[in-house]
C-alpha positions in Angstrom: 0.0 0.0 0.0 1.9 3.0 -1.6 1.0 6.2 0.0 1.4 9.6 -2.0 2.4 12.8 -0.4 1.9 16.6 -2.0 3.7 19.2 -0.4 1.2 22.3 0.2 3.7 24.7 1.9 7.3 24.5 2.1 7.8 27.7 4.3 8.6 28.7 7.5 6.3 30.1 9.7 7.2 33.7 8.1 6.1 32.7 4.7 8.1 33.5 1.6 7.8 36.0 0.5 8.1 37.4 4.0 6.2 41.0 4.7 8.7 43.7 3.9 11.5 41.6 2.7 12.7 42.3 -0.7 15.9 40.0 -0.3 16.6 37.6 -3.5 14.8 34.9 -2.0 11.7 36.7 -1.6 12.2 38.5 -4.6 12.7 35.4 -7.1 10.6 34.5 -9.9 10.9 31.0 -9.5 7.7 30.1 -8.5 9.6 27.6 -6.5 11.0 30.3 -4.3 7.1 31.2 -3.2 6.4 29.0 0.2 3.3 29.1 2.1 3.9 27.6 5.5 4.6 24.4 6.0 1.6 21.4 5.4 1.5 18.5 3.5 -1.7 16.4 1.9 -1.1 12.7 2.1 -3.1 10.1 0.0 -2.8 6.5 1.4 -4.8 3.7 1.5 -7.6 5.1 0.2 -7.9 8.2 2.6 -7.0 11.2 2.2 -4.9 13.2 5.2 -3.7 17.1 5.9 -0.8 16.9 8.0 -1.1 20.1 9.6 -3.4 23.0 8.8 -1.8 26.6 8.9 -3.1 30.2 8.1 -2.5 29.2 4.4 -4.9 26.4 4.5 -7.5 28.1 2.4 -5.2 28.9 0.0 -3.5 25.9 -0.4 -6.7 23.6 -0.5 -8.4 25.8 -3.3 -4.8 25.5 -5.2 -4.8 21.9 -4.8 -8.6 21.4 -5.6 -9.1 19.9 -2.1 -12.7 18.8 -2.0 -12.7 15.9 0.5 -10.8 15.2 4.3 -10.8 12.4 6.2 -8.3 13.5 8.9 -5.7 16.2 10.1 -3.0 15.2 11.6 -0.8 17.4 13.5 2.8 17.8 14.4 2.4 20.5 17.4 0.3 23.9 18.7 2.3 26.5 17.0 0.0 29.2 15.1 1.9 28.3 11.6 0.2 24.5 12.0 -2.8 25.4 13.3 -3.4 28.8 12.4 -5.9 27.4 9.6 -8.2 25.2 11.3 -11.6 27.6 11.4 -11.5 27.1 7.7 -12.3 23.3 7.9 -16.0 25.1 8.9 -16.8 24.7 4.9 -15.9 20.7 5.0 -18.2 20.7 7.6 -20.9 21.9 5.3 -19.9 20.6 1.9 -19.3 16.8 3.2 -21.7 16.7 6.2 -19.3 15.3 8.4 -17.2 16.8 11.3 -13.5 16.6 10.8 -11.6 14.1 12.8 -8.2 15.8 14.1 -5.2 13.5 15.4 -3.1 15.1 17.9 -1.4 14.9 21.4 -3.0 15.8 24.6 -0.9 19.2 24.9 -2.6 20.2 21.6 -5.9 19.5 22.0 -5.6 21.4 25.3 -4.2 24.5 23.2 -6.9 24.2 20.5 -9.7 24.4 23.3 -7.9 27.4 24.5 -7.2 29.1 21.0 -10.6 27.8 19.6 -12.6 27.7 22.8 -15.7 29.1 20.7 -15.5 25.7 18.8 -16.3 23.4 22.2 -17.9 25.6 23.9 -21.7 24.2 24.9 -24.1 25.7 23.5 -22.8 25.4 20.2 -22.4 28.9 18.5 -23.7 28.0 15.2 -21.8 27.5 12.6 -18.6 26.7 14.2 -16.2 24.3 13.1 -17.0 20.3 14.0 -14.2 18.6 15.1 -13.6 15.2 16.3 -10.7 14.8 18.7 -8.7 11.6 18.8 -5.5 11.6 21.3 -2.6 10.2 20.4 1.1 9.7 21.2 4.3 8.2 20.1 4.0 4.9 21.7 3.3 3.2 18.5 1.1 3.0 15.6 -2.4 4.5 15.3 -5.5 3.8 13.2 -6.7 6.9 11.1 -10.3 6.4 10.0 -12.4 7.4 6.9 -14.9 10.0 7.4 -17.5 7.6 5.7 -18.6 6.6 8.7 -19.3 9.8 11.0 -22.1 10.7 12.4 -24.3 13.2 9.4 -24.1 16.9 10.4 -27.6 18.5 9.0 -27.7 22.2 8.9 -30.8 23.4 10.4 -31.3 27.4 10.0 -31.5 29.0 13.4 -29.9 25.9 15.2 -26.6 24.9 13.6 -26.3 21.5 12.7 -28.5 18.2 13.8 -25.9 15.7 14.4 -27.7 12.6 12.6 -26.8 8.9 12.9 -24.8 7.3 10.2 -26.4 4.3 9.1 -24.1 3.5 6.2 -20.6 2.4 6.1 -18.5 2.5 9.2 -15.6 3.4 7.0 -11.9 2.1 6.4 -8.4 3.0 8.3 -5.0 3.3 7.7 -2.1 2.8 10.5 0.1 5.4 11.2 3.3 5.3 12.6 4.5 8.6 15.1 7.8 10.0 15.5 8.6 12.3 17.7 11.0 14.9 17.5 11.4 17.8 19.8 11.4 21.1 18.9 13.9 22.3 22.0 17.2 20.3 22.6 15.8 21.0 26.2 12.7 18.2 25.1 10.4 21.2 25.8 8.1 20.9 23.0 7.5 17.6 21.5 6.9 17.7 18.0 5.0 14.2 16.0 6.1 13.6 12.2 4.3 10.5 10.7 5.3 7.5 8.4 3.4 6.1 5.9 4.2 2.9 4.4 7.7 4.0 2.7 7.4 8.0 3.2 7.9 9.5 6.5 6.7 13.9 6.6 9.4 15.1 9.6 9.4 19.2 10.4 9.7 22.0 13.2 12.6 19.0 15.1 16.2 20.2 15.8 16.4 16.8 18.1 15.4 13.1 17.5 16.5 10.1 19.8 17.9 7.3 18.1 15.2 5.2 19.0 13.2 7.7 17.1 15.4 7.5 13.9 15.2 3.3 13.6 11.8 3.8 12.8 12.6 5.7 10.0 14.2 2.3 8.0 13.7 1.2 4.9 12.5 4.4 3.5 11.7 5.8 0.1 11.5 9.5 0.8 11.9 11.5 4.0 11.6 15.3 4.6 13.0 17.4 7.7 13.2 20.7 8.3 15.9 23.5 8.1 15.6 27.2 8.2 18.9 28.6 7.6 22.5 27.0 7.0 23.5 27.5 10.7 22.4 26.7 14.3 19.0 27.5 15.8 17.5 27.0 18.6 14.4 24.9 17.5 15.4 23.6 13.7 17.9 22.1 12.4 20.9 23.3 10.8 21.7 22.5 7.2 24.5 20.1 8.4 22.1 18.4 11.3 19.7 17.8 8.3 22.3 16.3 6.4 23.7 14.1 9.2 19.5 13.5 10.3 19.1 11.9 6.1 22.5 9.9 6.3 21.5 8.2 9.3 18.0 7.7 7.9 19.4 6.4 4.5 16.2 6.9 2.6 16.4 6.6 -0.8 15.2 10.5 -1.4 15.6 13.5 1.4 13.5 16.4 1.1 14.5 19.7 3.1 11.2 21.3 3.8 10.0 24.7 6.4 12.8 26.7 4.5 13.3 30.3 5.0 14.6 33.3 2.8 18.0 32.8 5.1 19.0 29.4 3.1 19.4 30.3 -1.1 17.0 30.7 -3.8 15.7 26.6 -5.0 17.7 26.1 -8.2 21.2 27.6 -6.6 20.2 25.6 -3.1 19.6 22.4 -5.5 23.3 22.8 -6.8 24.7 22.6 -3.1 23.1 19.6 -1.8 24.0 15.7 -2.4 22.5 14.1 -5.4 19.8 12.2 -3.0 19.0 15.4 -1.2 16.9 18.3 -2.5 14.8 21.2 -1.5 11.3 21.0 -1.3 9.1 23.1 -3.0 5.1 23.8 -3.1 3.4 21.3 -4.8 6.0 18.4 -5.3 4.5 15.4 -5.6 6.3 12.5 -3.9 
């Protein structure tokens, strides 16, 4: 079971181009060189799955022609990951379903503080319609088609009815966690996800070894870097480097760049032939 995995956004959390920055980076024509923030769609097993949903979800679901979800998936509770979430209101209303979202406990308890008016009882209408599942990195998780939630009716005046689903209880897919941390101090844990023989790392600048061995036997892995030196919560270039040589896949993709590292075609030139920049809408 092959899975497929498009990269939505590429960037870091400042976008690029970044507001007020007229650097080459942000000033390329390479369309390449134009990164919303980091977010990937993965295709697997029939489902379909956002890993992460940032402020450019909107944009990067009407670019890719998004029409149908059956999960979200997401690494951590920083804005640039989460930032996009209201907008899953109109999957709500197009596919009649809530939207299931996969996350650690620490999230969840962020979204109810960021989103509060999305669990708070009574319902305001019209709010998103989320399904929380908690997870962690003690091993592999199921991930569920949306085929068989519970019907979401919009009544005018009410909000939605919340209708039994007397069809198809719906496939899954398992998942496999790995957690990184976003702080050498192990502050903030961060989850990437492997599916079948691709494995979508970002926001890590730690990963035990025990970590890494689950990473075998891969086709393609991505990791983040943000500029060619240290920093405090992402990789450097040579961490990233030394993170795909340990990994071994058979293609390493450098994703949640910022204008700091070069513009894509000169960056391209600089890396090992196995190792490339990613870019908006690479398919892998």
């Amino acid at each position: 079971m092959k899975a497929k995995l498009t990269i939505l956004g590429s960037g870091t959390s400042s976008g690029i181009p970044m507001i007020g920055c007229s650097c080459p980076v942000c000033s390329s024509t390479d369309p390449r060189d134009s990164r919303l923030r980091a977010s990937a769609l993965v295709e697997y097993g029939g489902l379909t799955i956002l890993i992460d949903c940032g402020p450019d979800f909107r944009q990067q679901a009407l670019r890719a022609g998004l029409r149908h979800l059956d999960a979200i998936l997401l690494t951590h509770n920083h804005m640039d990951h989460v930032g996009g979430l209201d907008d899953t209101r109109a999957l709500n209303l197009c596919e009649s379903h809530p939207v299931n979202i996969y996350c650690e406990k620490y999230v969840e308890d962020s979204l109810r503080h960021t989103y509060a008016y999305a669990f708070a009882e009574p319902k305001y209408q019209g709010a998103p319609e989320w399904h929380m599942h908690t997870i962690d990195a003690g091993g592999p998780f199921k991930v569920w088609s949306n085929a068989g939630d519970e019907v979401l009716q919009w009544e005018k005046g009410f909000g939605y009815r919340h209708l039994e689903n007397k069809g198809s209880a719906g496939k899954y897919v398992e998942v496999t966690p790995i957690q990184g941390w976003h702080h050498k101090t192990k502050k903030l844990s961060v989850l990437g996800y492997r599916f079948d023989d691709i494995a979508y790392l970002t926001d890590m600048n730690l990963i035990d070894d025990c970590e890494t061995a689950k990473l075998k036997g891969l086709r393609a892995v991505t990791i983040n870097c943000v500029k060619p030196g240290p920093h405090h919560s992402h990789f450097s270039l040579d961490e990233a480097l030394e993170f795909f040589e340990k990994v071994g896949a058979e293609e390493s993709y450098i994703t949640h760049l910022s204008h700091l590292l070069p513009p894509h075609a000169e960056f391209e030139k600089q890396l090992p032939p196995h190792v490339h920049p990613a870019y908006d809408g690479l398919i892998i």
